[in-house]
C-alpha positions in Angstrom: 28.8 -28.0 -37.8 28.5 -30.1 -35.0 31.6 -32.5 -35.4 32.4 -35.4 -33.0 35.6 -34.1 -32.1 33.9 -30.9 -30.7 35.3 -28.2 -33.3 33.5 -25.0 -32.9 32.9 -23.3 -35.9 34.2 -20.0 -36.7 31.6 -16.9 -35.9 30.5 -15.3 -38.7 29.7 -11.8 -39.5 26.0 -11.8 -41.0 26.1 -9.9 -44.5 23.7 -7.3 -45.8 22.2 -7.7 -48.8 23.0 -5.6 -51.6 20.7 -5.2 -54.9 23.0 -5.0 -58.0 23.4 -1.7 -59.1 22.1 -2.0 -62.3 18.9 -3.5 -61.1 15.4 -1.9 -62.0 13.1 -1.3 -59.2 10.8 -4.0 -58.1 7.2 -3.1 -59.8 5.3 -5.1 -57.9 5.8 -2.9 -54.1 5.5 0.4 -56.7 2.1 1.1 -54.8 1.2 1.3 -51.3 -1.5 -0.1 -49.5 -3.0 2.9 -48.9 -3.7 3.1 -52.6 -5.0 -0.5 -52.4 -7.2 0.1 -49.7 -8.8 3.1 -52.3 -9.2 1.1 -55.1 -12.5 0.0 -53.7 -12.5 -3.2 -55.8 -12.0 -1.9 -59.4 -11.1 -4.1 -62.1 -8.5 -3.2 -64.8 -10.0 -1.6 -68.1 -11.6 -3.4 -70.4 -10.4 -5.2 -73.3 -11.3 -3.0 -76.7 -12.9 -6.6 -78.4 -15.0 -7.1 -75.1 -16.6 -4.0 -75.1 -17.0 -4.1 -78.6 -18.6 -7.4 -78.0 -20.7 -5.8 -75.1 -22.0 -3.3 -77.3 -23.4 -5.9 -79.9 -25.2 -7.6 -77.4 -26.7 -4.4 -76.0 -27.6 -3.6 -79.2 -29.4 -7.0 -80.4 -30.9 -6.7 -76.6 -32.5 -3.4 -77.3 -33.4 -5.0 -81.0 -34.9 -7.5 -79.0 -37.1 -5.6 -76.8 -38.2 -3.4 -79.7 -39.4 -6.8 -81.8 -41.4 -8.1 -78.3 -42.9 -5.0 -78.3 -44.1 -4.2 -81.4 -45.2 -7.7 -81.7 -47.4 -7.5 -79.4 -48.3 -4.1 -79.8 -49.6 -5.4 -83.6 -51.0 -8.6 -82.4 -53.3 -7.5 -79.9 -54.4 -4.5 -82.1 -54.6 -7.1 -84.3 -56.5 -9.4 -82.1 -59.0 -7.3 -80.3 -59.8 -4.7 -83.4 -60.4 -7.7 -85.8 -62.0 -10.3 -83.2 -59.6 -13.0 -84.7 -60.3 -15.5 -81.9 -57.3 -17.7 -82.4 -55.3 -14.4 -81.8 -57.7 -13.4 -78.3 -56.3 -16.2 -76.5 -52.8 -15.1 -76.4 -53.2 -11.2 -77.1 -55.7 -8.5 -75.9 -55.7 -4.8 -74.9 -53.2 -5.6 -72.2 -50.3 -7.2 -74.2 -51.0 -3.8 -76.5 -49.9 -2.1 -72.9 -47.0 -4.0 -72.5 -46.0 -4.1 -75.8 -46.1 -0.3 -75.4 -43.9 -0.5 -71.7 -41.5 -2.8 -74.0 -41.1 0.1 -76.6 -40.4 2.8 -74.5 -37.9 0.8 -72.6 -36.2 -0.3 -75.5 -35.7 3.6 -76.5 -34.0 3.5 -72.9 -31.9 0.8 -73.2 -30.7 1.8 -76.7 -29.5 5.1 -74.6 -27.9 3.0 -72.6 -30.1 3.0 -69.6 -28.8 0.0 -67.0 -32.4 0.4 -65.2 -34.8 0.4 -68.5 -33.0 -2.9 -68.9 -33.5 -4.3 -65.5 -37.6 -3.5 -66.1 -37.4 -5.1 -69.1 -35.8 -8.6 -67.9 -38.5 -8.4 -64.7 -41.0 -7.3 -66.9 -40.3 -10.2 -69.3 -39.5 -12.6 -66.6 -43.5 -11.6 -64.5 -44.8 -12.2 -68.4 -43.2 -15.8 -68.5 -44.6 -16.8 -64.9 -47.8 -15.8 -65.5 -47.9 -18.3 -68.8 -46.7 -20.9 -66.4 -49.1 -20.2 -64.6 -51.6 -20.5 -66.7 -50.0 -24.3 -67.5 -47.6 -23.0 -70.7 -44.8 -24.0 -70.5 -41.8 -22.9 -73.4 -37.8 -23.3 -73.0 -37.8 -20.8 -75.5 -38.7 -18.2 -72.8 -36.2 -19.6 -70.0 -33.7 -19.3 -72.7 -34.6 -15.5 -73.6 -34.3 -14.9 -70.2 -31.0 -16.1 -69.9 -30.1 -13.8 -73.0 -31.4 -11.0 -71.2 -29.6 -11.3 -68.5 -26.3 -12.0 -70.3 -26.5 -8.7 -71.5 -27.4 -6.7 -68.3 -23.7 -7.9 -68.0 -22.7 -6.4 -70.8 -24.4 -3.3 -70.5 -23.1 -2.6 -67.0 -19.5 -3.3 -68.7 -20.1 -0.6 -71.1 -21.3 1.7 -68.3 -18.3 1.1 -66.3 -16.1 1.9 -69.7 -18.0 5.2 -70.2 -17.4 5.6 -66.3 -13.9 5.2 -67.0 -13.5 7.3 -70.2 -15.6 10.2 -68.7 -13.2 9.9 -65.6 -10.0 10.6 -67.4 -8.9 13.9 -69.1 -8.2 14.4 -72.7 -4.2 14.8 -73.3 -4.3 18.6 -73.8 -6.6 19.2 -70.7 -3.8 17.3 -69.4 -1.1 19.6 -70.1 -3.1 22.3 -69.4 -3.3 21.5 -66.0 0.3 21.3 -65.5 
């Protein structure tokens, strides 16, 4: 524009935009912020093959719990009842109690109970520091642990689902509401 002879370019009349008429409307403005700001975080739904494979591990979890407990229910029965000493080192009248806590969470956590299965894991998890404590030391219960907690993932996914599911209305409540 700026030539060495000193021309002066012509003014020019700035031009609106126009969409093209046959256009569709831009989806990603479709919502406003206030709806944004009331979202309060929520994630999209869920993915039918990731619930289904939250509810598997909620289920083998709840298996789980129910195999710790009655294992130890039987062994320290087992152990105290039949003065097996091999048996009293590991297993008395307490794990009997907390093979007994384990079962009636289990029940819980079959229901779907998100708080049975946090008492479980910290249940668990007080068992496994008290054998380190007492100088046992096992992977195997580390890696438990880890399973545990995997599926207090899961299980608050599925509560989130049934959240979701219980939130919306079936079709023909629907259109009786209208």
């Amino acid at each position: 524009m700026c030539a060495v002879t000193g021309a002066v370019a012509p003014a020019q009349q700035p031009q609106v935009w126009q969409p093209p008429t046959q256009a569709p409307a831009p989806t990603e403005l479709a919502s406003s912020a206030a709806s944004w700001a009331t979202s309060g975080g929520t994630v999209g739904p869920a993915l039918p093959a990731d619930i289904q494979k939250a509810q598997k591990r909620v289920r083998r979890v709840w298996q789980f719990i129910t195999f710790i407990g009655a294992l130890s229910v039987v062994a320290g029965t087992v152990a105290e009842l039949g003065n097996v000493d091999l048996l009293q080192s590991y297993f008395d009248w307490y794990s009997v109690a907390e093979g007994a806590i384990f079962l009636v969470l289990a029940f819980f956590v079959r229901r779907g109970s998100l708080i049975a299965l946090g008492i479980a894991i910290g249940l668990y998890a007080l068992d496994t520091l008290a054998l380190f404590a007492t100088g046992h030391f096992g992977i195997l219960r580390i890696v438990i642990l880890l399973f545990l907690l995997r599926a207090l993932g899961s299980a608050n996914l599925l509560r989130q689902h049934r959240k979701a599911l219980a939130g919306q209305l079936p079709a023909e409540e629907q259109a009786r509401a209208a």
